[in-house]
C-alpha positions as CSV (number, residue, x, y, z in Angstrom):
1,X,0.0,0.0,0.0
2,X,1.0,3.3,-0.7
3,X,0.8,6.8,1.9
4,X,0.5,10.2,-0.1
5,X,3.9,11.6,-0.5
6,X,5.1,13.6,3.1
7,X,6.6,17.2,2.0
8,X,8.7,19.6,3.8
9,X,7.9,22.8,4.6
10,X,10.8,24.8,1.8
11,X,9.2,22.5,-0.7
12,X,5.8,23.7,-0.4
13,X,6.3,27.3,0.6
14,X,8.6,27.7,-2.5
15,X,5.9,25.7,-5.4
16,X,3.0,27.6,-3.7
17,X,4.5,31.2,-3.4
18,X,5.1,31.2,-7.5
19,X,1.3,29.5,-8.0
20,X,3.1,26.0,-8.7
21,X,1.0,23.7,-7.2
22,X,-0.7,21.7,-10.2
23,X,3.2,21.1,-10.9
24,X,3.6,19.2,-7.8
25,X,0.9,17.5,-7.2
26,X,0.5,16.8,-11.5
27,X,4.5,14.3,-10.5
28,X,3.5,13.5,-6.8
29,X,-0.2,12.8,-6.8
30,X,-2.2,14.2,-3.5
31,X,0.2,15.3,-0.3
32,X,0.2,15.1,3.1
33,X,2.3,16.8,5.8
34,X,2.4,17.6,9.5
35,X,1.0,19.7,11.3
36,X,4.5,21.5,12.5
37,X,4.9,22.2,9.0
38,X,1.1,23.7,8.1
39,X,2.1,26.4,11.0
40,X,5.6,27.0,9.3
41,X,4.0,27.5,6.0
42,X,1.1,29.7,7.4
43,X,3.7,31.4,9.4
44,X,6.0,32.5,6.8
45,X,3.7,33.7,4.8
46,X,2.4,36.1,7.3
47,X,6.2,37.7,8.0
48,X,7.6,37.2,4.5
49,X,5.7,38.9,1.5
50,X,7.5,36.8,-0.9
51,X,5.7,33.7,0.6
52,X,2.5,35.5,0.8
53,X,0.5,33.7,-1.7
54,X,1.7,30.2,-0.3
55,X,-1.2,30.9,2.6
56,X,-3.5,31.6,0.0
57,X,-3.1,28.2,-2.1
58,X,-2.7,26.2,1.0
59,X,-6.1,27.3,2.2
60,X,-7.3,26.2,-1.3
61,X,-5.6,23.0,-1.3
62,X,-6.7,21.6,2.0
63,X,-8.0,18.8,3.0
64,X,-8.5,17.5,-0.2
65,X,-5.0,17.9,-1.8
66,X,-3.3,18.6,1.2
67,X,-4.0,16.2,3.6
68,X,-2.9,17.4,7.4
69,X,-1.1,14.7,9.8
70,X,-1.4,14.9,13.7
71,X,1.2,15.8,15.6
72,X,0.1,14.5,18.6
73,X,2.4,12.1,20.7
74,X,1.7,8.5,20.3
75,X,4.1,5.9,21.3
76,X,5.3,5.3,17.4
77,X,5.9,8.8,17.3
78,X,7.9,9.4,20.5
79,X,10.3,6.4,19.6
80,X,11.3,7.9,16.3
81,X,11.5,11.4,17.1
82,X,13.5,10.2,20.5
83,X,15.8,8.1,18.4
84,X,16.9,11.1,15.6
85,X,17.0,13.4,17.8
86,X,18.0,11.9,20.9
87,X,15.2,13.8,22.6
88,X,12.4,13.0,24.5
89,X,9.5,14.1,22.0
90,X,7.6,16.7,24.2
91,X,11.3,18.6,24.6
92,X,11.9,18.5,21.0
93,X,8.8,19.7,19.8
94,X,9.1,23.0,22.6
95,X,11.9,23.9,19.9
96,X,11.2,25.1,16.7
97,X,14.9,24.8,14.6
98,X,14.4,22.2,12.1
99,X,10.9,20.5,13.8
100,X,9.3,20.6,10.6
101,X,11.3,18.2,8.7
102,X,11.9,15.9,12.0
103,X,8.2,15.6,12.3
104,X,7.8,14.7,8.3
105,X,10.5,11.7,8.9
106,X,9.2,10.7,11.6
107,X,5.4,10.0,10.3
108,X,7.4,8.7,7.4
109,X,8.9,6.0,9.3
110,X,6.1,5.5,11.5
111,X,4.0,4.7,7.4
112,X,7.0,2.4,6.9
113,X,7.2,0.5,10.0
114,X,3.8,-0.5,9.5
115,X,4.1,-1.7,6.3
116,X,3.4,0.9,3.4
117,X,5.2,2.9,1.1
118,X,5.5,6.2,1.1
119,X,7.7,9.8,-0.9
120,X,9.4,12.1,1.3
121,X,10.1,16.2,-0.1
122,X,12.9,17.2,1.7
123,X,15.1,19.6,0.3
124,X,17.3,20.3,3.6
125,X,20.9,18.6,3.2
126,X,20.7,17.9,7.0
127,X,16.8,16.8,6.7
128,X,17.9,14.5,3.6
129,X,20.8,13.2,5.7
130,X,18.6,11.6,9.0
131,X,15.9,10.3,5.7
132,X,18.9,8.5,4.3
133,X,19.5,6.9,7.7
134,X,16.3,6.1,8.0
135,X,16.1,4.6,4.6
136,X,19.3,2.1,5.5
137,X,17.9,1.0,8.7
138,X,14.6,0.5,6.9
139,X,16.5,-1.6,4.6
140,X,18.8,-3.8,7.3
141,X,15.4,-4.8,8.8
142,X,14.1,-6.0,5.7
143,X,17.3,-8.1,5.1
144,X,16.9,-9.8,8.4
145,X,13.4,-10.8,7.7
146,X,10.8,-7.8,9.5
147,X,7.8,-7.0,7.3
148,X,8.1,-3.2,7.0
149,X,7.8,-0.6,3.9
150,X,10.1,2.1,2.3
151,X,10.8,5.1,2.3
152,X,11.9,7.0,-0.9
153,X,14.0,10.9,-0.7
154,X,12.2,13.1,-3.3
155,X,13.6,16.7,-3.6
156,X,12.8,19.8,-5.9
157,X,14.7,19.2,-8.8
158,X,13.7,15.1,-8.5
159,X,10.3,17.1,-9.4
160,X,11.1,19.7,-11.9
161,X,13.4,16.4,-13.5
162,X,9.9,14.3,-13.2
163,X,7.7,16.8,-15.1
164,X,10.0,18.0,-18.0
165,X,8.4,17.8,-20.9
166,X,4.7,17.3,-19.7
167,X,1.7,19.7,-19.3
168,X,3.3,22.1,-16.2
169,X,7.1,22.2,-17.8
170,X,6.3,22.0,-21.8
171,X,10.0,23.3,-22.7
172,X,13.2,24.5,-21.8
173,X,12.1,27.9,-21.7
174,X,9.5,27.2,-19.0
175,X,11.7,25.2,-17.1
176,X,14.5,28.4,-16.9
177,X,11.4,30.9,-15.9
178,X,10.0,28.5,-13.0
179,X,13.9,27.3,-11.2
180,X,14.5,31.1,-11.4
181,X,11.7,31.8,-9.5
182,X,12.2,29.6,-7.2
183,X,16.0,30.2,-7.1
184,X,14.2,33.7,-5.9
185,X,12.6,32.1,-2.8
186,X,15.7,29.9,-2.2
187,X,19.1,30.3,-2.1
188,X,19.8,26.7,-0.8
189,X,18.9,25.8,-4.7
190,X,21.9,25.1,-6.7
191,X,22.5,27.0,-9.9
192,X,20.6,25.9,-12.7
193,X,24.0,25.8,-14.8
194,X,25.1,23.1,-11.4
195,X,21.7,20.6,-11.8
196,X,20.9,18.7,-14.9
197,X,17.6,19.8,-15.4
198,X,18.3,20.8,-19.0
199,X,19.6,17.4,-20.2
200,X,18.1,15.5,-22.8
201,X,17.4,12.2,-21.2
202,X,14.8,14.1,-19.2
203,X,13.0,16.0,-22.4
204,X,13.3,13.1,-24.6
205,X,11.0,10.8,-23.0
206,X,8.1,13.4,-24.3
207,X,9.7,13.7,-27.6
């Protein structure tokens, strides 16, 4: 069985903010995130004008497209959160830095422990780093015989690289306007000229 696709807060806030949304949902299919990161969104885009319209969209989107995860404590929760962070989960979540994509790994792992399958969006280096943990120990207990699910690290140009070509990205052109826009929003985004966005073995699949 499969679990929407988890995303990250920088992911949503930066395809939202430039009206992207049919883009990410058109390669990822209906989403789902965590509370913690529904306030970071909603937040930004009260204290950052360039986010401003990410409130707007997100409004629109939910429940139906966005669908919103609890954040409450359970015991499934607690263990992961307590195991990447090496805090108890009611101290952890009394600090914002990073919570967001702590709390999407977490319900991802607490998906895969129970047996599904399910896309992370994480663009964070150090968010990516505790999924591809995760992913490995997922992995070692499959080897040695547990019945669990995976977990698979999606990021923004794993999206941009899914959708060349198609309705949302027709041509090169389109794909320059859209990175630079959200090159805008966030600096943490390599170069265009740095990512192979532009390469044919992406295009030519719709040729």
């Amino acid at each position: 069985m499969n679990h929407r696709p988890i995303i990250d807060a920088g992911p949503g806030l930066n395809f939202l903010s430039i009206n992207r949304e049919r883009l990410l949902i058109s390669v990822l299919g209906p989403l789902s995130t965590p509370e913690t990161v529904q306030e970071e969104v909603l937040r930004k885009a009260r204290q950052d004008v360039r986010f401003r319209a990410a409130a707007t969209v997100w409004h629109k989107l939910t429940p139906r497209w966005i669908h919103i995860l609890s954040d409450d404590q359970t015991p499934e929760l607690a263990t992961v959160v307590h195991r990447i962070t090496r805090q108890p989960m009611a101290q952890r979540m009394a600090h914002p830095e990073d919570l967001g994509e702590i709390m999407v790994l977490a319900h991802a792992v607490v998906t895969a422990e129970a047996g599904e399958s399910v896309h992370v969006l994480i663009d964070d280096g150090a968010g990516a780093r505790a999924a591809a943990a995760e992913i490995n120990r997922l992995d070692r207990l499959r080897v040695d015989g547990h019945t669990v699910g995976s977990i698979k690290l999606v990021d923004t140009l794993t999206v941009l690289k899914r959708a060349a070509g198609g309705e949302h990205v027709p041509d090169k052109a389109v794909m320059r306007d859209i990175y630079k826009r959200l090159r805008d929003l966030d600096d943490g985004l390599p170069p265009l000229e740095a990512t192979d966005l532009l390469a044919p073995r992406h295009w030519s699949r719709h040729g």
